[in-house]
C-alpha positions as CSV (number, residue, x, y, z in Angstrom):
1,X,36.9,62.3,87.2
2,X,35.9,64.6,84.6
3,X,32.1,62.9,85.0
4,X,32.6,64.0,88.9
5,X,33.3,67.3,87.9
6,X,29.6,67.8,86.0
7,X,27.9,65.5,88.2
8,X,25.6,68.1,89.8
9,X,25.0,69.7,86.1
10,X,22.8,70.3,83.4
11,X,26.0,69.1,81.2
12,X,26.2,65.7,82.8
13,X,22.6,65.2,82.2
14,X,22.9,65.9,78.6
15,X,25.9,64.0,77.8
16,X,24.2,61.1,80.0
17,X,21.3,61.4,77.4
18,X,23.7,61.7,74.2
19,X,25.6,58.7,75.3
20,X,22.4,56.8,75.8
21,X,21.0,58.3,72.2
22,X,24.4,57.1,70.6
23,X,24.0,53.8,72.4
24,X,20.5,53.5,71.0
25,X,21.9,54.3,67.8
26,X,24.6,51.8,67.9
27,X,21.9,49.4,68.3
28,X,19.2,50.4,65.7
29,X,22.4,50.6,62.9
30,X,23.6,47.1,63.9
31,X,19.9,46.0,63.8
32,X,19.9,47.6,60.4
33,X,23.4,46.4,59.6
34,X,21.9,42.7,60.1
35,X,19.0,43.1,58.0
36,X,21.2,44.9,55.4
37,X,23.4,41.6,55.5
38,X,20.7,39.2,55.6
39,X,19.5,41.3,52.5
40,X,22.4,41.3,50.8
41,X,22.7,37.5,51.7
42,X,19.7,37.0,49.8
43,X,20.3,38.5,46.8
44,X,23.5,36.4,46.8
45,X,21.2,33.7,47.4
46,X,18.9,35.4,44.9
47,X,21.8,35.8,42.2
48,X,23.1,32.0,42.9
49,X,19.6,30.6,42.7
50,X,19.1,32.3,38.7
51,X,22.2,31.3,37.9
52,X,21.0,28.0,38.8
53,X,17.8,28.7,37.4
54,X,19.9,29.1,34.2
55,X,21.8,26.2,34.4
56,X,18.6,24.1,34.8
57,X,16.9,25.6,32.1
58,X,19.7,25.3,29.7
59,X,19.9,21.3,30.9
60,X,16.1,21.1,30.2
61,X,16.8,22.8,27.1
62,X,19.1,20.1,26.1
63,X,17.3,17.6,27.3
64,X,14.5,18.7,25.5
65,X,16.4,18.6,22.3
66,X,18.2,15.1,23.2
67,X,14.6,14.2,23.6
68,X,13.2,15.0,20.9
69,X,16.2,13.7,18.8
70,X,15.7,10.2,20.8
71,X,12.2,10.2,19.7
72,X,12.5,11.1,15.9
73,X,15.5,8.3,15.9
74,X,13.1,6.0,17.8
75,X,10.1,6.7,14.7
76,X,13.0,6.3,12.2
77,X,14.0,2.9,14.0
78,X,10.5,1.9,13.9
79,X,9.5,2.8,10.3
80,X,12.4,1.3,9.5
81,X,11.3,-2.3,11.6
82,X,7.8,-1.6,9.8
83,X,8.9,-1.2,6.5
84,X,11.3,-4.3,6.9
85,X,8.7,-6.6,8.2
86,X,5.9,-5.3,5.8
87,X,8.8,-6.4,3.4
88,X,8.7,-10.0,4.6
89,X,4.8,-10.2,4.6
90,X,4.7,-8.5,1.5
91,X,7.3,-11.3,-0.3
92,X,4.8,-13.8,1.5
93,X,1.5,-12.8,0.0
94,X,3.3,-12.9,-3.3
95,X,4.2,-16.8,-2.3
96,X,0.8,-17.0,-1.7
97,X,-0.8,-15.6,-5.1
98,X,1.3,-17.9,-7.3
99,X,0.2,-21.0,-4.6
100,X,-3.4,-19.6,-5.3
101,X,-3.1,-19.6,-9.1
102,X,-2.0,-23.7,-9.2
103,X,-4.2,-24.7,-6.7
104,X,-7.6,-26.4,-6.3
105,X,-10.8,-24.7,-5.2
106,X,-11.0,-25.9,-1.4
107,X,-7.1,-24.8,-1.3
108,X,-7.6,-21.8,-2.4
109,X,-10.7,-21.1,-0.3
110,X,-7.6,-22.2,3.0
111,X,-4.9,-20.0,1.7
112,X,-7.0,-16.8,0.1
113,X,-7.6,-16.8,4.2
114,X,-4.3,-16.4,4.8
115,X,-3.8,-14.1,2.2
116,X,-6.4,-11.5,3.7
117,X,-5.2,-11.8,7.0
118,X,-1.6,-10.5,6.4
119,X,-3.3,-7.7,4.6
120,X,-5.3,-7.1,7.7
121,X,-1.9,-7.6,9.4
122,X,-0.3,-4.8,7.1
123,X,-3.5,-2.2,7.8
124,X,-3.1,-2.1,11.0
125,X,0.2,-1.0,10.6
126,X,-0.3,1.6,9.0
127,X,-0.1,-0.1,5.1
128,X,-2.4,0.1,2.7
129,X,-2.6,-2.9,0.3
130,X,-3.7,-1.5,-3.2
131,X,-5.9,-3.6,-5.0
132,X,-7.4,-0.7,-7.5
133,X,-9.1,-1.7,-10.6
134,X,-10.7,0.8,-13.0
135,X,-8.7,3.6,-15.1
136,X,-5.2,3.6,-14.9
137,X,-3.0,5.5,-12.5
138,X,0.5,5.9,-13.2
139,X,1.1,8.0,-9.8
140,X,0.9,3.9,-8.1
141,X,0.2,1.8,-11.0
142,X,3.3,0.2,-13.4
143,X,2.4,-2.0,-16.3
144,X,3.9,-5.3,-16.7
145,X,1.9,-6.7,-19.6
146,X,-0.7,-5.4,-22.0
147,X,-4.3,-7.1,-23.0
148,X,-5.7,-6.2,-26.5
149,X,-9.3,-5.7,-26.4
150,X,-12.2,-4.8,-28.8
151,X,-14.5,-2.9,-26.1
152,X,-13.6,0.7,-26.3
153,X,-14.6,1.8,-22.5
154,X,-12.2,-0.8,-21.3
155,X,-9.1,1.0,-23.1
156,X,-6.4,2.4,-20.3
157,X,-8.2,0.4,-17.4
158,X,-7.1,-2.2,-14.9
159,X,-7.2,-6.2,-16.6
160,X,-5.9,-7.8,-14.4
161,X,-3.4,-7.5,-10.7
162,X,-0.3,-8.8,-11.5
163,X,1.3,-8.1,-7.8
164,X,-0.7,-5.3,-5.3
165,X,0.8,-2.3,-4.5
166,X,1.6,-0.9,-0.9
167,X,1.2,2.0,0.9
168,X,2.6,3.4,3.6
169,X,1.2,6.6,5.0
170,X,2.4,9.1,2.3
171,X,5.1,6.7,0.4
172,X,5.1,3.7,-1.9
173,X,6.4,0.6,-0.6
174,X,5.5,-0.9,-3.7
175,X,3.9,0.2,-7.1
176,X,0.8,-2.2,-8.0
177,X,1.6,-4.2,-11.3
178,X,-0.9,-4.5,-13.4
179,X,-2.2,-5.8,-16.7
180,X,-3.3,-3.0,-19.0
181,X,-6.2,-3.4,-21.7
182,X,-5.4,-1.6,-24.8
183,X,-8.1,-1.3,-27.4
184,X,-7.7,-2.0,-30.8
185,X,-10.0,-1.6,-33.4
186,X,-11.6,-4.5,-35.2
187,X,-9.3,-5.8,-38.7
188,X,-6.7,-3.6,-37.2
C-alpha cells in the first residue's frame, strides 16, 4: 500500500533507485566480505604455515646437530677401529723384525716382503711408519740403548732402529726406539 500510494511519483522512483543502490551494495560488501574472509583465511593459513615453517626448521636444526654428532661419533668409531687394527699390524711387523734378525738370507728376502707390505697397508690408512735415521729427535724418537763411538759427526744420531715409530695424522701411535751413538773421546 504505501508503494501504491507514490506509485505515479518522483518519490517512488527514487526509493526504487535507493533500494536497487542498497541492493547493489549488499552485494559488492558481501563480495568484499568473501574476499576479506578468504584473506583472512590465508593469513591463518599464512600464520599456520610459519609456524610450521618453524617447527621444520627447528627439526632440521636438530637434525642437523644429531647429524653432525652421528658423524663425529662415526670418525671417533673409526679412528678408534684404525688405531686398534694398526695396533695388531703394528705388534706383527715387530714379530716379523725379530723373525728377520734369526733368519737366513732367502727368508729374509720372503718375509722383509711381508714386512713392507703391512707398512704399505698402514699408509694407506692414514699411518706413517717412521724409519728416520740421522740426528736425533726427541719430539718421536726414545732411546733404548746407547752405542759408544769414536767419530765425532756421528755423536746424537740414529745407530740403529730398535722398533719403528708410527704416526697417525697429528698423533703418536708409537715413539720410534732407537739406538743412540754417543761419542767418546779416544783413552777416555
Amino acid at each position: 500500500m504505501f508503494f501504491q500510494k507514490f506509485s505515479d511519483g518522483h518519490i517512488y522512483e527514487s526509493l526504487k533507485k535507493i533500494f536497487h543502490y542498497l541492493g547493489e551494495m549488499k552485494e559488492q560488501n558481501q563480495n568484499n566480505f568473501d574476499t576479506i574472509q578468504k584473506k583472512i583465511g590465508r593469513v591463518n593459513q599464512d600464520e599456520s604455515l610459519k609456524s610450521v615453517i618453524l617447527e621444520v626448521k627447528n627439526e632440521l636444526g636438530n637434525s642437523k646437530c644429531e647429524l653432525q654428532k652421528i658423524i663425529r661419533l662415526q670418525k671417533e668409531n673409526n679412528q678408534e677401529n684404525v688405531t686398534k687394527l694398526a695396533s695388531d699390524i703394528i705388534g706383527l711387523r715387530d714379530q716379523i723384525l725379530i723373525f728377520l734378525s734369526e733368519a737366513d738370507e732367502r727368508e729374509k728376502r720372503i718375509v722383509s716382503s711381508f714386512y713392507k707390505e703391512l707398512g704399505r697397508i698402514l699408509e694407506r690408512n692414514g699411518i706413517k711408519s717412521l724409519e728416520n735415521t740421522g740426528e736425533f729427535n726427541e719430539a718421536y724418537q726414545t732411546i733404548v740403548g746407547i752405542r759408544s763411538t769414536k767419530v765425532k759427526a756421528l755423536d746424537n744420531t740414529v745407530a740403529e732402529i730398535f722398533r719403528p715409530g708410527y704416526k697417525l695424522k697429528d698423533g703418536y701411535i708409537r715413539s720410534q726406539e732407537i739406538i743412540l751413538y754417543q761419542y767418546k773421546e779416544e783413552g777416555v
